[in-house]
C-alpha positions as CSV (number, residue, x, y, z in Angstrom):
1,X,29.1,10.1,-0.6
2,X,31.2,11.8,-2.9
3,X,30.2,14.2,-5.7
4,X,32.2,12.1,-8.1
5,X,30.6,8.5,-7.8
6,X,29.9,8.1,-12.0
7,X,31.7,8.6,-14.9
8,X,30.3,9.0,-18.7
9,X,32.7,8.1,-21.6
10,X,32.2,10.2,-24.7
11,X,34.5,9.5,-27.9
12,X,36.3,12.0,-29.4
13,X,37.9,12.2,-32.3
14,X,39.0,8.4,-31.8
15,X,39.6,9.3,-27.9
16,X,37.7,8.9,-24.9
17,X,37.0,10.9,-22.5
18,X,35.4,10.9,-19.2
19,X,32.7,13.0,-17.9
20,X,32.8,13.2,-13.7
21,X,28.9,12.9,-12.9
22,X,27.5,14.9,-9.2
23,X,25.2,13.0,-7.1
24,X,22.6,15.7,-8.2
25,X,23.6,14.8,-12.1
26,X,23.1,10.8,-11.2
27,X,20.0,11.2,-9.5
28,X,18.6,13.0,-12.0
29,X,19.5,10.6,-14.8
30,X,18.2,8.3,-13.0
31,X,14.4,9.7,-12.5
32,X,14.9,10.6,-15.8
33,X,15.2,6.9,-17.2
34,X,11.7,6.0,-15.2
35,X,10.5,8.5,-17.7
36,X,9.9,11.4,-15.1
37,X,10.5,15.0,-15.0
38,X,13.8,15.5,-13.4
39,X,12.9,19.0,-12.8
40,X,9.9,18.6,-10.8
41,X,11.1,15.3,-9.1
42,X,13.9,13.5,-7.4
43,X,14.6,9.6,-6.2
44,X,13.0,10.0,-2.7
45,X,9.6,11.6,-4.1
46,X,6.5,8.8,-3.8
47,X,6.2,9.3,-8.0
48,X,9.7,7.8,-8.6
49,X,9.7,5.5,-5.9
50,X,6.7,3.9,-7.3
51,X,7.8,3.6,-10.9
52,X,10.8,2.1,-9.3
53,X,8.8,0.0,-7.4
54,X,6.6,-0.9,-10.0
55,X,10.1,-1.3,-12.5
56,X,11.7,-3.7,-9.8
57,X,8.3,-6.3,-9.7
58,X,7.9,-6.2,-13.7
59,X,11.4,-8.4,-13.5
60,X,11.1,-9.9,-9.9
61,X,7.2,-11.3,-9.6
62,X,6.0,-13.4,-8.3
63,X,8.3,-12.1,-5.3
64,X,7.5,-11.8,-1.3
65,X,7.1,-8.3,-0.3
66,X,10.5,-8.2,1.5
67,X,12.2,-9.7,-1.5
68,X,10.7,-6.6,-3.6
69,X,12.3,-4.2,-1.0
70,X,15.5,-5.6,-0.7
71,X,16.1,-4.9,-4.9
72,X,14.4,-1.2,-4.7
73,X,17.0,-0.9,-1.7
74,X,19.8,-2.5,-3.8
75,X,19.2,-0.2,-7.2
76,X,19.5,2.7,-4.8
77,X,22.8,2.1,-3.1
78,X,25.3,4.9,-3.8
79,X,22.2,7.5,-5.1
80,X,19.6,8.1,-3.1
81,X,20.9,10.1,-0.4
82,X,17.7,9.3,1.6
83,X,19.6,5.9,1.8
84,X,22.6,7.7,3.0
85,X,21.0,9.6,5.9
86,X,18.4,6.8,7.1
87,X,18.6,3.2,6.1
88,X,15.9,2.6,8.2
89,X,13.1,5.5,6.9
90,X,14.1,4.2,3.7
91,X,13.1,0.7,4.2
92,X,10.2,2.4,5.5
93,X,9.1,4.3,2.7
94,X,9.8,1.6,0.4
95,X,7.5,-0.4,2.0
96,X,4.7,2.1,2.4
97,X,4.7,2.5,-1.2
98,X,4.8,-1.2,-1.5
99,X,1.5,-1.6,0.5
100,X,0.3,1.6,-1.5
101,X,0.6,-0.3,-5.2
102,X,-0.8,-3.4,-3.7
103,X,-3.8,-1.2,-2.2
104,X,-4.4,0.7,-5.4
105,X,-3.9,-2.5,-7.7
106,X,-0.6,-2.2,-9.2
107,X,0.6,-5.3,-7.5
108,X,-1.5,-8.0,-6.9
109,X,-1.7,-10.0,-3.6
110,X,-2.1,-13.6,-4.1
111,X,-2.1,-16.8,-2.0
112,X,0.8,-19.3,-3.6
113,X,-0.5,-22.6,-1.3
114,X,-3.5,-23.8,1.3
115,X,-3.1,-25.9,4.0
116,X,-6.1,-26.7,6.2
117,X,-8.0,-24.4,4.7
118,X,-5.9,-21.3,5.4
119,X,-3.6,-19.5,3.2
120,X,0.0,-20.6,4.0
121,X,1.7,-18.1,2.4
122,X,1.0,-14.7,-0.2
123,X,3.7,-13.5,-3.3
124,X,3.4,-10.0,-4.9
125,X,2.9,-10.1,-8.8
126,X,2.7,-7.0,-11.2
127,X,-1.1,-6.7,-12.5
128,X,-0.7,-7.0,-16.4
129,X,-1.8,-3.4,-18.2
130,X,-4.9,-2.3,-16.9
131,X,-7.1,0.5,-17.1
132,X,-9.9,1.8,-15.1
133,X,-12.3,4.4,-16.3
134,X,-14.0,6.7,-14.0
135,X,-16.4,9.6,-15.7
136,X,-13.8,11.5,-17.6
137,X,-10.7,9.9,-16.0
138,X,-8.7,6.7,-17.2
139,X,-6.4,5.1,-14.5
140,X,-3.9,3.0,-15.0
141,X,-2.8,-0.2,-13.2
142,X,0.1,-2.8,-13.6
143,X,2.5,-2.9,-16.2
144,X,4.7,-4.9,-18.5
145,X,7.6,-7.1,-17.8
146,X,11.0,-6.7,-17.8
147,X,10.4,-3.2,-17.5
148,X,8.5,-2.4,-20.7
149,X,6.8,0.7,-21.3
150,X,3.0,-0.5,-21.8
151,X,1.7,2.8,-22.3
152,X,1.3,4.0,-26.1
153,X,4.2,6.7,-27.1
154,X,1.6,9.5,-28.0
155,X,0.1,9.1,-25.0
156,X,3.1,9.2,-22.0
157,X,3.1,13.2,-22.1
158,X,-0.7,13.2,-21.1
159,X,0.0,10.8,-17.7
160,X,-0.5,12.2,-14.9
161,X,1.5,11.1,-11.6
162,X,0.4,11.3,-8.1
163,X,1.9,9.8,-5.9
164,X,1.5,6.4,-6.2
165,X,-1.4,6.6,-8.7
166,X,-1.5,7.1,-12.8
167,X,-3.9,8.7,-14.7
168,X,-5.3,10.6,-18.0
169,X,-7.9,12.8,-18.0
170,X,-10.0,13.2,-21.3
171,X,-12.6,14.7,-22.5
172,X,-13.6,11.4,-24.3
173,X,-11.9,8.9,-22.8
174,X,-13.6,6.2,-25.2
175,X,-10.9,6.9,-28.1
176,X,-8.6,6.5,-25.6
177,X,-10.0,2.7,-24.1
178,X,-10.3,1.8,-28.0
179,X,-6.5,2.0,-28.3
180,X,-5.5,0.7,-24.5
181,X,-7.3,-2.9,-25.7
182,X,-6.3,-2.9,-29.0
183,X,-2.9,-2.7,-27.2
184,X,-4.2,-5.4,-25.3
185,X,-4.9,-3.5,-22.2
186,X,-7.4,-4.9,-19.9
187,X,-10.3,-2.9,-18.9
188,X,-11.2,-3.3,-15.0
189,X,-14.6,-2.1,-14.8
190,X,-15.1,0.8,-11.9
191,X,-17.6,-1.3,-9.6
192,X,-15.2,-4.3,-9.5
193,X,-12.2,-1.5,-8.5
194,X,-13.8,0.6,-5.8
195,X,-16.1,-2.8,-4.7
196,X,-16.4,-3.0,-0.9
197,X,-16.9,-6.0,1.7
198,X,-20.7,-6.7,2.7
199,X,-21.4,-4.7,5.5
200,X,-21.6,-5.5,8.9
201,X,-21.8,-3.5,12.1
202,X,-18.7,-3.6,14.5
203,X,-21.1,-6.1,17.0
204,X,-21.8,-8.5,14.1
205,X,-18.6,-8.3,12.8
206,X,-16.5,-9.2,16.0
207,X,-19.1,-11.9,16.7
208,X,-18.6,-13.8,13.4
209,X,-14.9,-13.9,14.2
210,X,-15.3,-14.8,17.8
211,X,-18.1,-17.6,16.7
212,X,-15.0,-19.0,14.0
213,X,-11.7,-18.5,16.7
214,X,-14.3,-20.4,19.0
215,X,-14.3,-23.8,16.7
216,X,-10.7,-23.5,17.1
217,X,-8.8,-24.5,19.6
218,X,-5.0,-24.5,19.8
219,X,-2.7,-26.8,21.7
220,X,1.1,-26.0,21.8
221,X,3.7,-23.0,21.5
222,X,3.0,-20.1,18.5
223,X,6.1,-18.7,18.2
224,X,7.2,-15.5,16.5
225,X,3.8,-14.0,17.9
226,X,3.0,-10.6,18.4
227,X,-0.6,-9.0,19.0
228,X,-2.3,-5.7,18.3
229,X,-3.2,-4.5,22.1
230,X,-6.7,-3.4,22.3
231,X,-6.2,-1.1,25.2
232,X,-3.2,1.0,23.7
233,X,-3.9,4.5,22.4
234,X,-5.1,3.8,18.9
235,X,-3.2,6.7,17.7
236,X,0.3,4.8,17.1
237,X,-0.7,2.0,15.0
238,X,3.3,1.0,15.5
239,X,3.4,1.0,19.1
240,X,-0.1,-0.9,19.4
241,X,2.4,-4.4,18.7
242,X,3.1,-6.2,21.5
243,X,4.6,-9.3,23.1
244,X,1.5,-11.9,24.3
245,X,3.6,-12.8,27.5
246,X,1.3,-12.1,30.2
247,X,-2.0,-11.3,28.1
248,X,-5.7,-12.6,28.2
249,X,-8.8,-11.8,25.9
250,X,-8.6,-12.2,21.9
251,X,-6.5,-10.0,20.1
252,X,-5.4,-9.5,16.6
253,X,-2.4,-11.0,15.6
254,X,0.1,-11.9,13.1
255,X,2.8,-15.0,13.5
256,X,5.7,-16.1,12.0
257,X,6.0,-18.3,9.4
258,X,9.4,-20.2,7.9
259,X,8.7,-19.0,4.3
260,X,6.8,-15.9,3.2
261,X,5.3,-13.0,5.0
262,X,4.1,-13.1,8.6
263,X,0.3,-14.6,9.1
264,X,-2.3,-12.8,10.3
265,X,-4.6,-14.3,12.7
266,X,-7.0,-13.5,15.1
267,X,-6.3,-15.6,18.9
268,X,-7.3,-16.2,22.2
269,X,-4.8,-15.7,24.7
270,X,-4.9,-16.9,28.3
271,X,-2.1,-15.5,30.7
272,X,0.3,-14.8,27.6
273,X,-0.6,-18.8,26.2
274,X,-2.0,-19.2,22.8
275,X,-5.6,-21.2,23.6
276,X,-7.4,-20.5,20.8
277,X,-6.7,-19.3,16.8
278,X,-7.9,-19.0,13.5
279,X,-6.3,-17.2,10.7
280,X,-7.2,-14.2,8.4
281,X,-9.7,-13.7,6.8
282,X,-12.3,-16.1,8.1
283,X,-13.5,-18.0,5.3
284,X,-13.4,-19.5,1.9
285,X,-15.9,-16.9,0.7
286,X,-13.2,-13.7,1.7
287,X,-10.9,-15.9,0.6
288,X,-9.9,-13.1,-1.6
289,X,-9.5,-10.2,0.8
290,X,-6.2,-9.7,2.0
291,X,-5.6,-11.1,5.2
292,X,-3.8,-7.2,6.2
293,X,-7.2,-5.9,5.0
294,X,-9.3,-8.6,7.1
295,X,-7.5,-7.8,10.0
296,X,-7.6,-4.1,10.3
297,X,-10.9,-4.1,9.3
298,X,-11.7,-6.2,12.5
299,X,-9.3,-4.5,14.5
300,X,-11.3,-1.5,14.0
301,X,-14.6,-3.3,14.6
302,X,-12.9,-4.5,18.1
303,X,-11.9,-1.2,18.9
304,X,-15.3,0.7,18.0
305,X,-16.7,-1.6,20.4
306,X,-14.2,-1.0,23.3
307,X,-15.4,2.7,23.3
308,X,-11.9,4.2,21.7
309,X,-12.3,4.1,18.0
310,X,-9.5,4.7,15.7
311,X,-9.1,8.1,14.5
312,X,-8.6,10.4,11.5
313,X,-7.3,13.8,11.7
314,X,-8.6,16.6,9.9
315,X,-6.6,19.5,8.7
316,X,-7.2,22.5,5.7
317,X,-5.2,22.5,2.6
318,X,-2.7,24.2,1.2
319,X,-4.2,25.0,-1.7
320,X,-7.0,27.3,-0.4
321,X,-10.7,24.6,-0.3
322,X,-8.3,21.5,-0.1
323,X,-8.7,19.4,3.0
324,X,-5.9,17.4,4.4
325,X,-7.0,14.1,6.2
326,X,-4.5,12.4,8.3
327,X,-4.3,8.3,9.0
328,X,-3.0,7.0,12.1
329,X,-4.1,3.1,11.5
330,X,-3.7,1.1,8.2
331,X,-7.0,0.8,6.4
332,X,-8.3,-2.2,3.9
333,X,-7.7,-1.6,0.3
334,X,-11.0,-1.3,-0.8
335,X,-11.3,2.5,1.1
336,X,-7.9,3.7,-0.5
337,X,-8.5,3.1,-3.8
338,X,-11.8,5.2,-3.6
339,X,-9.8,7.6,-2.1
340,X,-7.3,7.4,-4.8
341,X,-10.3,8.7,-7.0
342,X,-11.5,11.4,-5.1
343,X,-8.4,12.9,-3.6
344,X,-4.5,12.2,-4.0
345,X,-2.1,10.7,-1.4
346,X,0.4,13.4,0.6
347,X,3.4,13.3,2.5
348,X,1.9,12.7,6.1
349,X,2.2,14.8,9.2
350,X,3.1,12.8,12.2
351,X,0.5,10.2,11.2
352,X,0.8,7.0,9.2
353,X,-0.1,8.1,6.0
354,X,-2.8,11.3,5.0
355,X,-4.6,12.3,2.0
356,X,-5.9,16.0,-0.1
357,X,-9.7,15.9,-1.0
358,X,-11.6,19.2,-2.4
359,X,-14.1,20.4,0.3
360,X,-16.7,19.3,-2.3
361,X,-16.0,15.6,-1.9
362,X,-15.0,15.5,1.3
363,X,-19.1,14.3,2.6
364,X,-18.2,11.2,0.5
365,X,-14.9,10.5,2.1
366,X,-16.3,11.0,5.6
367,X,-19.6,8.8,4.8
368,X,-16.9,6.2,4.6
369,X,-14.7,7.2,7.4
370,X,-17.6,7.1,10.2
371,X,-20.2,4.7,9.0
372,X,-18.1,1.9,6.9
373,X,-14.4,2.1,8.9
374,X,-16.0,3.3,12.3
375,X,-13.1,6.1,12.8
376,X,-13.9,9.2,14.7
377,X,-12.5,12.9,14.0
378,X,-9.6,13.8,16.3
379,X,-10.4,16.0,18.4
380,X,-8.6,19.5,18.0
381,X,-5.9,20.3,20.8
């Protein structure tokens, strides 16, 4: 890319006259207009992408997930030089932060039609301007469309960003709530936020979906199938996708579909043939968990029960008393967003994604890890 790629006019005295712009200079403009500091941030950093990301949706939603990518990849042609060294870790940062905002609430996941029962297919819409208040912290959620600014002027200088979450902190956050709903902000109370499925152990969870992929048998070719392989190392959530040709037992899955995102199911598979299948999440109740979050949630139950649980890797800060946690599996929304309140996302270290809590937290956190997500603690090399 050349260091010339924008030009400014500027009149003068009747004239114009052009101002050559760096890369550097662009860039910086351009984190600037998401109303970030330039100084402490650039394009690639997870605080701009997800204003940007957040910017695209408030004038594309409703919108598929890879519709939302493809204008966040589009708006940074020719700047981000992320996009000029790897199209590819571009597309797959954009989507990490994608599935961030839609686990933290920014974007809302929602089924557009039924068909026997099931969802047939899920859009992405920005959550109007909400606000979550959490002892003496306000987060905020969603935003306004075509790229409005719903948070009061006198206010912006207090947000703080990390990574993809925004917040206040106040010493009486009341005053502050008073004027978020008189702006018509929408308070999402903290138990609704940080609620979590009912629980059930790993044995009662895998036999409620075997019981349901049981009363469903499937005649006929799936195509556009792939499966989550039980017996791969549960350490490369990537490389745990496989074809079905040749395969037996039941297995996590997701399908192809001619409009939307991929489904996720959960099938029966009998020498690589689909015999039995029923898709995610299970029933009308859950009908409002995500089907990702449904899935994962019983992939983790499977694995728990075939004696390798998925694992977490623990790690100590920077800064001094921090503790760095890194993911190697996806996890359901409902444990990220507490997470989102007690710590703050981090740039990962060959792992999927990883988070900071203080040591004084971190008890919670692992409460969570071990008895609600079933994940063990990496051993150390």
């Amino acid at each position: 890319m050349s260091n010339a790629i924008n030009a400014i006019p500027e009149m003068i005295a009747g004239r114009t006259r052009m101002h050559v712009l760096s890369s550097l200079d662009v860039n910086a403009l351009s984190v600037r207009a998401l109303g970030l500091d330039a100084e402490m941030l650039d394009l690639e950093s997870p605080e701009a992408l997800a204003t940007l990301v957040r910017r695209a949706a408030s004038f594309a939603a409703p919108c598929s997930p890879r519709e939302l990518r493809g204008i966040v990849l589009q708006s940074l042609r020719g700047i981000s030089a992320a996009e000029q060294d790897s199209q590819q870790a571009l597309r797959a940062s954009i989507d990490q932060m994608i599935e961030a905002l839609t686990s933290y609430g920014d974007l809302i996941e929602l089924p557009i039609g039924e068909m026997d029962d099931c969802v047939a297919a899920r859009t992405l819409y920005l959550a109007p301007p909400t606000y979550v208040c959490i002892d003496d912290v306000l987060f905020f959620l969603g935003g306004a469309l075509d790229g409005g600014e719903p948070v009061p002027s006198h206010l912006r200088n207090f947000v703080e960003y990390r990574s993809h979450s925004r917040r206040i902190h106040a010493g009486n956050t009341f005053d502050i709530a008073k004027q978020l709903r008189a702006l018509g902000w929408v308070e999402l109370h903290r138990d609704l936020w940080l609620v979590a499925p009912g629980q059930e152990t790993p044995r009662q969870l895998v036999a409620h979906a075997n019981a349901a992929l049981a009363a469903n048998p499937t005649a006929g070719e799936v195509s556009g199938l792939t499966v989550l392989d039980f017996e791969s190392p549960p350490t490369y959530y990537r490389g745990r996708w496989s074809d079905p040709a040749g395969k037996s037992g039941r297995f996590v899955a997701r399908r192809e579909q001619r409009y939307g995102a991929d489904l996720w199911s959960y099938v029966e598979l009998v020498s690589g043939a689909v015999s039995h299948l029923v898709d995610l999440p299970l029933t009308k109740k859950t009908a409002t968990m995500r089907p990702c979050d449904a899935a994962w949630h019983l992939q983790m139950a499977i694995d728990d029960l075939a004696g390798q649980r998925q694992q977490y890797r623990r790690r100590p800060g920077p800064p001094q008393g921090a503790i760095l946690v890194d993911f190697f599996s996806p996890v359901p929304l409902w444990a990220r967003r507490r997470w989102d309140v007690l710590g703050e996302e981090i740039a990962p270290q060959r792992s999927l994604f990883a988070y900071r809590f203080q040591s004084h937290v971190f008890a919670d956190v692992e409460r969570t890890l071990q008895a609600d997500l079933w994940l063990a603690e990496q051993a150390a090399p």
